[in-house]
MMTF fields as JSON, N, C-alpha, C and O atoms, coordinates in Angstrom:
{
  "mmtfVersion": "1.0.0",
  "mmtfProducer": "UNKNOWN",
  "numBonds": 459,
  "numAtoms": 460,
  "numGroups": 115,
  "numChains": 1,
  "numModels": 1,
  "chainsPerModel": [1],
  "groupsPerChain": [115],
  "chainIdList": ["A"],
  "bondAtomList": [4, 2, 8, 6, 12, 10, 16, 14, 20, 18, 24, 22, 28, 26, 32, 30, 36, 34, 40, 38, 44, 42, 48, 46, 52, 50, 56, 54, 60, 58, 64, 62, 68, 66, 72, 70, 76, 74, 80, 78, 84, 82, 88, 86, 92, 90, 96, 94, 100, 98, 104, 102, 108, 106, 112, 110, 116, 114, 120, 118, 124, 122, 128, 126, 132, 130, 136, 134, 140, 138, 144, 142, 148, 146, 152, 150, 156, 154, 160, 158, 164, 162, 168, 166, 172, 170, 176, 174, 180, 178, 184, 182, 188, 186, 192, 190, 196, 194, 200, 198, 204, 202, 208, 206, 212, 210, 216, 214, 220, 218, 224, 222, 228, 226, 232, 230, 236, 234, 240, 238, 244, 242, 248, 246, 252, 250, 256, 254, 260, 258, 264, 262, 268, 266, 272, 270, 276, 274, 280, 278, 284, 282, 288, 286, 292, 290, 296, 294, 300, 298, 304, 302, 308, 306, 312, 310, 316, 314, 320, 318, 324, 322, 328, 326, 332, 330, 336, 334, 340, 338, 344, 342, 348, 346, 352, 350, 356, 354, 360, 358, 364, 362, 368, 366, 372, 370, 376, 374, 380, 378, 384, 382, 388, 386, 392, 390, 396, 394, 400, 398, 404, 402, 408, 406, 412, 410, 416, 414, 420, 418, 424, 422, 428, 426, 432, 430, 436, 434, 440, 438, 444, 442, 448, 446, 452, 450, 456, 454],
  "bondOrderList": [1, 1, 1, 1, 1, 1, 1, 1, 1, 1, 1, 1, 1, 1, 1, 1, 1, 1, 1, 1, 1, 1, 1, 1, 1, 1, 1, 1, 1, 1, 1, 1, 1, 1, 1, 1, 1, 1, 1, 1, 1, 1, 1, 1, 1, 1, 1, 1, 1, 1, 1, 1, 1, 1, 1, 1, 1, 1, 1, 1, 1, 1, 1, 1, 1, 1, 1, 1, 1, 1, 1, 1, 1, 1, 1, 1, 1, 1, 1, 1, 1, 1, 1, 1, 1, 1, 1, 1, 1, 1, 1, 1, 1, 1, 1, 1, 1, 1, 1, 1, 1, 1, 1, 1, 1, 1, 1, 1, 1, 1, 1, 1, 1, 1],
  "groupList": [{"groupName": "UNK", "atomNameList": ["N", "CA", "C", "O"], "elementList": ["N", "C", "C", "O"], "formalChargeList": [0, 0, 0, 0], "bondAtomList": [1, 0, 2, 1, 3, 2], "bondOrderList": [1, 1, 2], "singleLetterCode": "X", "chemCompType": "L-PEPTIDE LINKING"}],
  "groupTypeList": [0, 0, 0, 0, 0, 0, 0, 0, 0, 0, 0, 0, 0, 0, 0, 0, 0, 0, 0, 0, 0, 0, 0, 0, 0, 0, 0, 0, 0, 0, 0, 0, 0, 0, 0, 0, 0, 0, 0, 0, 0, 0, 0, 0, 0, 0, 0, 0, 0, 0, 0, 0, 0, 0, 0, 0, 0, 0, 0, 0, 0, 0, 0, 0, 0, 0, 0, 0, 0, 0, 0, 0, 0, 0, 0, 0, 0, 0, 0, 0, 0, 0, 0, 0, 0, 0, 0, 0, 0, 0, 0, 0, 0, 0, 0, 0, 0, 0, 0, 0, 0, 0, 0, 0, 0, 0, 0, 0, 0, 0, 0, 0, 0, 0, 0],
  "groupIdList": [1, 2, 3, 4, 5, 6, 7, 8, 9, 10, 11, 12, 13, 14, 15, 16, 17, 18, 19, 20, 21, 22, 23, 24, 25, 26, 27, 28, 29, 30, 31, 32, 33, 34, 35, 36, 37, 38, 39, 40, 41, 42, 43, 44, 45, 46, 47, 48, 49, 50, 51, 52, 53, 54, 55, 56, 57, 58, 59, 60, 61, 62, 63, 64, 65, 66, 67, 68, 69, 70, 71, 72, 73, 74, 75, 76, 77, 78, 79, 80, 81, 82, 83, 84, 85, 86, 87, 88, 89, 90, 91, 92, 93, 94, 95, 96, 97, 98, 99, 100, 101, 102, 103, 104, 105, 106, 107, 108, 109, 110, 111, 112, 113, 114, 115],
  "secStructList": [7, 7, 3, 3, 3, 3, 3, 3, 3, 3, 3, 3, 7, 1, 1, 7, 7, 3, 3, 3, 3, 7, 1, 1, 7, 1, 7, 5, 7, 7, 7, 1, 1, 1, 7, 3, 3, 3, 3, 3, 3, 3, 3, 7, 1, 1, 1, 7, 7, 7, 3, 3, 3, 3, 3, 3, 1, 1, 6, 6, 1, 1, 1, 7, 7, 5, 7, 7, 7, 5, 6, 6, 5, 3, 3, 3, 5, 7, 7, 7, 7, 1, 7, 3, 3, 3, 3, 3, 3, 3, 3, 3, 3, 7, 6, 6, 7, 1, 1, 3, 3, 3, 7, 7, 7, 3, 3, 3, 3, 3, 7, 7, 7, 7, 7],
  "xCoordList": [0.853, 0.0, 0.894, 1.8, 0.538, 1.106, 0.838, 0.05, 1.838, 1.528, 2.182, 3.37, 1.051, 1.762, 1.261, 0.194, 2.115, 2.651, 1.819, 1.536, 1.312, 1.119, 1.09, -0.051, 1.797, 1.575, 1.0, 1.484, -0.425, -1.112, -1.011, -1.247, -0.603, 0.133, -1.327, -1.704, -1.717, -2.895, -2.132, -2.179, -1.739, -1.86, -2.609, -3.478, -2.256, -3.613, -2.642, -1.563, -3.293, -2.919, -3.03, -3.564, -2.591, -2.674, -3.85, -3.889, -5.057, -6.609, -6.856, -7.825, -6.199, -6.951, -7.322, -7.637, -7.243, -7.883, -6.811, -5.663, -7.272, -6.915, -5.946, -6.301, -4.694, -3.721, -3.444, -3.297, -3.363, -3.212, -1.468, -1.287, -0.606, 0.357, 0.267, 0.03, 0.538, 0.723, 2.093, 2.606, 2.947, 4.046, 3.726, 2.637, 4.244, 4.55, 3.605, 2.411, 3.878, 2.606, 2.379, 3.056, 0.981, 0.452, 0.032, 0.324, -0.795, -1.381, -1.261, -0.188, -1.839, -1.314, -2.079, -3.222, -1.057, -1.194, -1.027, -0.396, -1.809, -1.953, -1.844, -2.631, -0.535, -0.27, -0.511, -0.672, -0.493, -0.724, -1.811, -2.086, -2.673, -3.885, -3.175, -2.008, -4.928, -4.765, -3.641, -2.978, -3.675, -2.842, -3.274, -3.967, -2.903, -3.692, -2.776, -1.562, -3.697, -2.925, -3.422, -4.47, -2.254, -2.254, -2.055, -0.955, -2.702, -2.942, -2.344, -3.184, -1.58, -1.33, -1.465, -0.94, -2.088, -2.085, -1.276, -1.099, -0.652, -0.009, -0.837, -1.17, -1.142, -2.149, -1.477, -1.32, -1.087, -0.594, -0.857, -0.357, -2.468, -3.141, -3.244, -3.204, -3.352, -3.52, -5.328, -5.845, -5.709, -7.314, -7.958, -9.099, -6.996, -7.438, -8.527, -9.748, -7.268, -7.936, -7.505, -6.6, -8.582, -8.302, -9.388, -10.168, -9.269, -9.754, -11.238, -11.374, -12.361, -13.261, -13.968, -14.94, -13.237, -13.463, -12.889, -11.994, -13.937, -13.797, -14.677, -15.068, -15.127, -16.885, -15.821, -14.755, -16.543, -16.321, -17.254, -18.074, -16.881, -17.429, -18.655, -19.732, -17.678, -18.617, -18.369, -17.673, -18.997, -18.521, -19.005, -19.043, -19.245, -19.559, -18.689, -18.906, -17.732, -16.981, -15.899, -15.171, -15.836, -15.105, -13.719, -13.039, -13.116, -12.137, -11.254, -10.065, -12.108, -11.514, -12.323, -13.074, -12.979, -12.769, -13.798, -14.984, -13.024, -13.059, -12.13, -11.078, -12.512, -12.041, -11.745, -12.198, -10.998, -10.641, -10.299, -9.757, -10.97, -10.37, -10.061, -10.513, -9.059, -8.372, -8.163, -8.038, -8.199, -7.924, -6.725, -6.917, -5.561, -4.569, -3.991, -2.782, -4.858, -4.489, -5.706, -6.604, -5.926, -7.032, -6.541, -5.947, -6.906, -6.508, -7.67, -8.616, -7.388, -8.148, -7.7, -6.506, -8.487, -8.405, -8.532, -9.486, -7.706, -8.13, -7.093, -5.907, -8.371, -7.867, -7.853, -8.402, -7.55, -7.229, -7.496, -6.947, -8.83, -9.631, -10.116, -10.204, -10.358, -11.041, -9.788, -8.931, -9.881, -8.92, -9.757, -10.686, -9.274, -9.756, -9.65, -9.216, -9.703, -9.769, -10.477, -11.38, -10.581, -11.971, -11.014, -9.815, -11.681, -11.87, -12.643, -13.824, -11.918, -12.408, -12.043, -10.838, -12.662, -12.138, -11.901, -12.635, -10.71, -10.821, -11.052, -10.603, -12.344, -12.89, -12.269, -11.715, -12.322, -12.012, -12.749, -13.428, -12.609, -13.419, -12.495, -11.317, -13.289, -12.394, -12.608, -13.678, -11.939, -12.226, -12.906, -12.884, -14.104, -15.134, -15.775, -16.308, -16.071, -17.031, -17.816, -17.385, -19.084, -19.926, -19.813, -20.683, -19.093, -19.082, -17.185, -16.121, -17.521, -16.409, -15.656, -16.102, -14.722, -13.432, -13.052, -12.49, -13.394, -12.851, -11.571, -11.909, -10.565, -9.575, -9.961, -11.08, -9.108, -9.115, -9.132, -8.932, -9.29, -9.561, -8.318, -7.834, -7.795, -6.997, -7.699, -8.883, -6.315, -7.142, -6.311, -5.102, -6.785, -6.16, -6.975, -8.093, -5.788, -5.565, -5.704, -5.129, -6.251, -5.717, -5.26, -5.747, -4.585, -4.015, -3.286, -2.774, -3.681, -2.885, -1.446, -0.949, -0.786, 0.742, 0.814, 0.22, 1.951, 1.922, 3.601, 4.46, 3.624, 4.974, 5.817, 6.959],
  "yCoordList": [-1.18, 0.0, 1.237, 1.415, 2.135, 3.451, 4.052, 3.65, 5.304, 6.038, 7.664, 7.986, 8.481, 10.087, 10.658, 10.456, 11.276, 11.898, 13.197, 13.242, 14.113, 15.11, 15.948, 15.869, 16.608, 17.519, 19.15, 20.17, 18.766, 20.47, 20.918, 20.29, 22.136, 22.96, 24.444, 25.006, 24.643, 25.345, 26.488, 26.05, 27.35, 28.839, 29.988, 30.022, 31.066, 32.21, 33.45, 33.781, 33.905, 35.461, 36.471, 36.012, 37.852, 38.738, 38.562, 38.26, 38.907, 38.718, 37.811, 37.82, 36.66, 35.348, 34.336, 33.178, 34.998, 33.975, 32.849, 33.07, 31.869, 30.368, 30.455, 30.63, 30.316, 29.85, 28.437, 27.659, 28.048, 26.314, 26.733, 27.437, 25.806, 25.111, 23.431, 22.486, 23.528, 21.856, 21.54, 22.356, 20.311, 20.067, 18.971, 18.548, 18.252, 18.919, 20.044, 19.745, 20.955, 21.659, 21.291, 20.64, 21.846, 21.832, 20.445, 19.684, 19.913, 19.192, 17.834, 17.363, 17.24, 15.3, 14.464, 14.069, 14.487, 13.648, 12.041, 11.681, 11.019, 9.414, 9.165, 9.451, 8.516, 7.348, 5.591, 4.643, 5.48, 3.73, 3.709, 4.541, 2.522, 1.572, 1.849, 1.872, 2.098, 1.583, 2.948, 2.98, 3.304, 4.761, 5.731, 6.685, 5.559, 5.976, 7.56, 7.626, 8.679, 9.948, 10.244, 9.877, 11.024, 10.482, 12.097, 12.359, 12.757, 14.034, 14.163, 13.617, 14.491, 14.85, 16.214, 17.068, 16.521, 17.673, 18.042, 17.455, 19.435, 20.481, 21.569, 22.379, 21.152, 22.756, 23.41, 22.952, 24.841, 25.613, 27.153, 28.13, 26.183, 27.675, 27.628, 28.729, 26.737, 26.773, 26.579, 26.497, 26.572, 26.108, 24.828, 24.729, 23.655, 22.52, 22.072, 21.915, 21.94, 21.547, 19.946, 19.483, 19.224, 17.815, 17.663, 18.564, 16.548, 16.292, 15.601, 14.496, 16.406, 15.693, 14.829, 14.108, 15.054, 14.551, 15.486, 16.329, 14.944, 16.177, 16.112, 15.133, 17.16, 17.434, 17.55, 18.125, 16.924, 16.608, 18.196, 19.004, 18.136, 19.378, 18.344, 18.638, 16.954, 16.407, 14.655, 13.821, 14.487, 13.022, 11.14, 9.929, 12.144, 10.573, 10.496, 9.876, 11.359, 11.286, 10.38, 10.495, 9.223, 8.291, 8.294, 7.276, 9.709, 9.716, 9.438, 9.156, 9.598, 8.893, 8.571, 9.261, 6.973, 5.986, 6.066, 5.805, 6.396, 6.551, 7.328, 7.755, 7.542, 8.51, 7.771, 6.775, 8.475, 7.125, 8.671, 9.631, 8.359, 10.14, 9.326, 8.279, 10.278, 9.692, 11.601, 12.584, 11.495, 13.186, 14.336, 15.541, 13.618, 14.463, 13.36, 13.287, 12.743, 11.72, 11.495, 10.993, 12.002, 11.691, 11.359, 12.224, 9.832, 9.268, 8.987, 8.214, 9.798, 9.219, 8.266, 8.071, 7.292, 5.948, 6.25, 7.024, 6.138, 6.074, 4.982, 4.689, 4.491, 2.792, 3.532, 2.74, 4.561, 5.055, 4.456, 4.142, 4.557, 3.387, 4.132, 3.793, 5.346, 6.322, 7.638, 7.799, 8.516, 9.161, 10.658, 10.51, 11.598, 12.661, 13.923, 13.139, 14.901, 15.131, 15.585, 16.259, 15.602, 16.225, 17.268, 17.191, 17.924, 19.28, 18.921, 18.625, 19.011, 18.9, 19.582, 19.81, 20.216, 20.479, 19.537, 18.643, 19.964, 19.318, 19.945, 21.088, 19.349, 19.999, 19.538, 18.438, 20.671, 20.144, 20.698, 21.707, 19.861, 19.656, 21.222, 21.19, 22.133, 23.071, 22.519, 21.91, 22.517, 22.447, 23.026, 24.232, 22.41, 23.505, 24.06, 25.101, 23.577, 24.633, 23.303, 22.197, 24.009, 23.359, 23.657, 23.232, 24.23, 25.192, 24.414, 24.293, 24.105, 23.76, 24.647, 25.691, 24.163, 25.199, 24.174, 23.102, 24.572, 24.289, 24.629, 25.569, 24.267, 24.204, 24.985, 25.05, 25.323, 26.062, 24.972, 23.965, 24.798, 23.5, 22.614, 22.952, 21.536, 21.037, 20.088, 19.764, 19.692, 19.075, 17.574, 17.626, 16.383, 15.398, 14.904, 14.806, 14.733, 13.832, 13.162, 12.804, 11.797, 10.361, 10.486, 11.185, 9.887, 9.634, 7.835, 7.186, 7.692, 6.373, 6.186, 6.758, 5.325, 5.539, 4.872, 3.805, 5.668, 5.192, 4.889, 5.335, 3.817, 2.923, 3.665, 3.256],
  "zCoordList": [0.0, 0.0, 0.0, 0.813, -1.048, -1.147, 0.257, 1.113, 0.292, 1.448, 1.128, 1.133, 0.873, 1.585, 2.94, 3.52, 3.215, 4.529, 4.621, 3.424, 5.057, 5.106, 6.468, 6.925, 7.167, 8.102, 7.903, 7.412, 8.627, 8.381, 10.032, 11.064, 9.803, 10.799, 10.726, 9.699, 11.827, 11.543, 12.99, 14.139, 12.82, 13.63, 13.355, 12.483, 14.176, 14.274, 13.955, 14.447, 13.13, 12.847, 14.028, 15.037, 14.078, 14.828, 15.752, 16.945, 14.64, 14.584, 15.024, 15.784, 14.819, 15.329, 14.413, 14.689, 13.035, 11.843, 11.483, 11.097, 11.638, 11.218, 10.036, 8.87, 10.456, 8.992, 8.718, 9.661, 7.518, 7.374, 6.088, 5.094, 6.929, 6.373, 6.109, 6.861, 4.836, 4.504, 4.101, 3.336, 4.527, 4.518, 3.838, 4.228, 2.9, 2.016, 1.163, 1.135, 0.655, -0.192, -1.194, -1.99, -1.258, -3.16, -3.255, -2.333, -4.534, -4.698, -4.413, -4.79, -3.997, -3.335, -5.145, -5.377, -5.897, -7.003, -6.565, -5.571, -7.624, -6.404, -8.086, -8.989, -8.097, -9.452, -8.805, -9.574, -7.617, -7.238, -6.539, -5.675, -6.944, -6.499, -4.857, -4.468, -3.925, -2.597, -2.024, -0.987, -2.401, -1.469, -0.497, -0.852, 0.771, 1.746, 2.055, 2.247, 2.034, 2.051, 3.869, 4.402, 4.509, 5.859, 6.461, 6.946, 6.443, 7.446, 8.859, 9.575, 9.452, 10.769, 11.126, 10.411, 12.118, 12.941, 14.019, 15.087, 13.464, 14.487, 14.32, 13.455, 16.011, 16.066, 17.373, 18.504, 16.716, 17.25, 18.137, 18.693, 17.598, 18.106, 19.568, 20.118, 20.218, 21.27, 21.888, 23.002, 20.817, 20.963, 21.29, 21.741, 20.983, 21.54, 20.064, 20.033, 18.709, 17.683, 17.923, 18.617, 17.016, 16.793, 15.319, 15.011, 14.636, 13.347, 13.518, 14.042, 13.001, 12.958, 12.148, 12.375, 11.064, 9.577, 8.351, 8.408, 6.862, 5.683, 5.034, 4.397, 5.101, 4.106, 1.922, 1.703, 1.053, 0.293, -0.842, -0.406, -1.792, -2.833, -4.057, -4.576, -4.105, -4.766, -4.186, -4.765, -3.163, -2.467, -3.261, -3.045, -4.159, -5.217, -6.79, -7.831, -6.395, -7.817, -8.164, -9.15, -7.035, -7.007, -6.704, -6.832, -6.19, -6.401, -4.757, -4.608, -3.895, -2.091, -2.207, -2.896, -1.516, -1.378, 0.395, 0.598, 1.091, 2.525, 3.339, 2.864, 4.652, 5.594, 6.873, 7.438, 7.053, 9.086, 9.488, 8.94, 10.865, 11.873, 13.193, 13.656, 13.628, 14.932, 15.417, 14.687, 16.731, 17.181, 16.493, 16.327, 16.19, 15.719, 14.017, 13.795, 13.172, 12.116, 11.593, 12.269, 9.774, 9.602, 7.953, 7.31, 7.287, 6.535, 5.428, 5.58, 4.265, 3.168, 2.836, 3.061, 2.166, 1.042, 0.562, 0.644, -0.883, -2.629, -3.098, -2.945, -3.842, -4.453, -5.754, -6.52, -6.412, -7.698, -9.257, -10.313, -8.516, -9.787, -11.315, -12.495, -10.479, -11.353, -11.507, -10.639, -12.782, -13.365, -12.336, -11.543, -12.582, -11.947, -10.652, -9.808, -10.096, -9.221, -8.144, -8.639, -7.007, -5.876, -4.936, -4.671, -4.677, -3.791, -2.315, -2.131, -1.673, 0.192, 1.051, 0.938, 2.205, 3.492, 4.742, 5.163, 5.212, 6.682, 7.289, 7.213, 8.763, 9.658, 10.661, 10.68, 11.963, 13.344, 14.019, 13.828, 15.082, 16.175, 17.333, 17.689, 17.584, 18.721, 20.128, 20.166, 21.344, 22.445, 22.976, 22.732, 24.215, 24.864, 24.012, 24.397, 22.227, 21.714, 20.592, 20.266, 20.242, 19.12, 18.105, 17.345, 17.713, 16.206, 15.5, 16.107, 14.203, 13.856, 12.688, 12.213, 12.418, 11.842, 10.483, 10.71, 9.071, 8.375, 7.298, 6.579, 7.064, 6.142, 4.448, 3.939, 4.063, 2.781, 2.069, 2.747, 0.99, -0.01, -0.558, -1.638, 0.103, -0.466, -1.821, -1.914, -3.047, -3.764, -4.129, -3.901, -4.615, -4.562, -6.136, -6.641, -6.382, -8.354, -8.443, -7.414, -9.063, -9.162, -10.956, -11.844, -10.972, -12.754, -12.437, -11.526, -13.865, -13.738, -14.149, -15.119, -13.331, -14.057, -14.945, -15.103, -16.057, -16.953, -16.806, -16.046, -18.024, -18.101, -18.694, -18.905]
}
């Protein structure tokens, strides 16, 4: 099983507004079947973020598969069956509050490799 790495690093501006770093940046392209792209959280705000999931733009376009959430690790599946790409946010969960905080739109590719 394929595997990328991703660390999103979320701090607060002057103001307070939510910044998102992704390590590596820019787009998570998936050339192998079964590749699980693997989110970790550094939250730096000091708010007591953790991962509650990811609301999808179009969640039937075949292109993830499934979602696993754990408090600070939240792992799409894509078995890279289908050519294409989707648009999602990640949400978290804040401490002491009901209201959640979503991510700017990361986007994820599938293409098939070619020989």
């Amino acid at each position: 099983m394929a595997q990328k790495d991703i660390t999103v690093t979320v701090t607060l501006d002057e103001a307070g507004v939510p910044l998102f770093t992704y390590n590596p940046p820019g787009t998570v392209v998936v050339t192998e079947e079964n590749t699980e792209i693997i989110y970790s959280l550094d939250d730096q705000t000091g708010k007591g973020l953790s991962f509650a999931g990811a609301s999808f733009a179009n969640p039937f376009d075949g292109v993830i598969d499934s979602v696993s959430v754990t408090p600070n690790i939240l792992t799409l599946h894509d078995s890279d069956q289908v050519n294409g790409q989707t648009g999602f946010r990640l949400l978290f969960k804040i401490e002491g509050q009901t209201l959640l905080l979503n991510s700017p739109d990361p986007v994820v590719i599938d293409k098939k490799r070619t020989a």
